[in-house]
Structure formats: structure tokens, C-alpha cells
N, C-alpha and C positions, 0 to 999 in steps of 0.2 A: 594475588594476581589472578587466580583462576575465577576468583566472585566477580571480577567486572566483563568477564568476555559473556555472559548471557547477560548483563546490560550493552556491551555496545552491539550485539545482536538485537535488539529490540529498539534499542535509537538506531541501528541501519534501520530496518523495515519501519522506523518511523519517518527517518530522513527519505525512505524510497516511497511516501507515501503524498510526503509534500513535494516532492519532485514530480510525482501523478497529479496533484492538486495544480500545479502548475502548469502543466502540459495541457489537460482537460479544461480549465476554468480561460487559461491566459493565452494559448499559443494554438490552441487546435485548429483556430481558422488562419494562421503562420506561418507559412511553407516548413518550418521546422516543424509545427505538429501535424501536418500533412505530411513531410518526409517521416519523422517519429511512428505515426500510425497509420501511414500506406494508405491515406486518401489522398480522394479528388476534390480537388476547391470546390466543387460545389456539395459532394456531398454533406463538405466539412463545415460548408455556410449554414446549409440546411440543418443538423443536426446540431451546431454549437451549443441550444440552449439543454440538451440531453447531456452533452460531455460536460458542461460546466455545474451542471446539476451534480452528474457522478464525479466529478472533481473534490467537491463540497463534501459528498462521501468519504470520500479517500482523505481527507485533511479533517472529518470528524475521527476516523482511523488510529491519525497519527496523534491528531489531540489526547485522544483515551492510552495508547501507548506511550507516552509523552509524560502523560497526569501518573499512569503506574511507576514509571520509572522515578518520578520524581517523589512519592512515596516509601520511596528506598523498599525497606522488606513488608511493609504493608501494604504495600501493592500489585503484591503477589496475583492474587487474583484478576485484579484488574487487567495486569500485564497477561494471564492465560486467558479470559474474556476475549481481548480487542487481538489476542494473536490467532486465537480460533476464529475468531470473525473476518480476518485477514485472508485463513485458508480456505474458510468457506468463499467467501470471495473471490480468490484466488483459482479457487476447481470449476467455480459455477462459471465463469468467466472461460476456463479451457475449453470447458466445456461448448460454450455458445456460442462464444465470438471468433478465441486463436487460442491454439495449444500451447501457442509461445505464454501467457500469461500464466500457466503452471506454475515455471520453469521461474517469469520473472516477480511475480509476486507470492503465490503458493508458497514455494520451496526453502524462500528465505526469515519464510514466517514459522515455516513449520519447521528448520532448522535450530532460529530462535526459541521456538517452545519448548523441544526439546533441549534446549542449555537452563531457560529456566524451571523446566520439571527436575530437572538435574543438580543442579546447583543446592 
């Protein structure tokens, strides 16, 4: 029982990464991804082709978290790879843009790493 909780840690932050992929790519110019990330219609027109870019990111992410996990114990690395690239992502982001993105994508990455350094 305790071997699958740093996998379903690693499909969350993968499933919270295509849920970013979809936000970014599908919905940002959508009053839901204007409500979602506190813009204004226009800036959100303006900038689409940047979030749908970084969207693309975020679901290359989940793919490489995805591909590890589906490698059961040889994906070991893979799975520590795309979860550091998640935190790096996740800080550089608190950093620049909102503190809030720490919190929602950092933490949960860097949570999971630590179950899979663990396990």
C-alpha cells in the first residue's frame, strides 16, 4: 500500500499539469481563464499566443511524468528529472510572475519527490 502513494503523487502533479495545459492553450482568452488567472480580456487576447505556448510546456511536463510512471521502477529517474523540472518551474514562476504558483505547482512537486526519493 505505501509503494503506490509516491505514484499517485506524481500522476497528481501530472494530472495538475494538464489541467495548466488546458487552462493556458484552451480557456485563457474564456472568462473562466480570465477569472482563473486574474486578467483582463484584453490583455488575455493579447498574450494568448505566449500562454498557449507555455501550456504546451506544462503538458510536455506531464507527458515525461506520465512516460516515468508508466515505466513502473525504471523510471525512476525519469520520474526525479520532470519533478525537479516542475520545481524549477514552479520557484522561477513565484518568483516572476505570483507567489501563489509556489504553493500551487512547486510544492506538490516537491512533495512528490520526496515520496519518490523515499520509497
Amino acid at each position: 500500500m505505501m509503494a503506490i502513494i509516491p505514484h499517485l503523487a506524481v500522476g497528481l502533479v501530472a494530472v495538475l499539469h494538464i489541467m495548466f495545459l488546458v487552462l493556458e492553450m484552451f480557456l485563457w482568452n474564456k472568462p473562466f481563464g480570465h477569472k482563473a488567472f486574474g486578467l483582463a480580456p484584453q490583455f488575455a487576447a493579447a498574450s494568448k499566443t505566449l500562454a498557449a505556448n507555455q501550456g504546451l510546456y506544462n503538458g510536455f511536463l506531464a507527458a515525461g511524468l506520465t512516460w516515468g510512471l508508466y515505466l513502473g521502477a525504471a523510471g525512476f529517474a525519469i520520474k526525479i528529472f520532470f519533478l525537479v523540472c516542475v520545481i524549477v518551474a514552479g520557484v522561477f514562476g513565484a518568483i516572476t510572475v505570483n507567489r501563489k504558483i509556489l504553493w500551487i505547482q512547486a510544492l506538490p512537486a516537491a512533495l512528490a519527490l520526496a515520496l519518490v526519493l523515499t520509497s
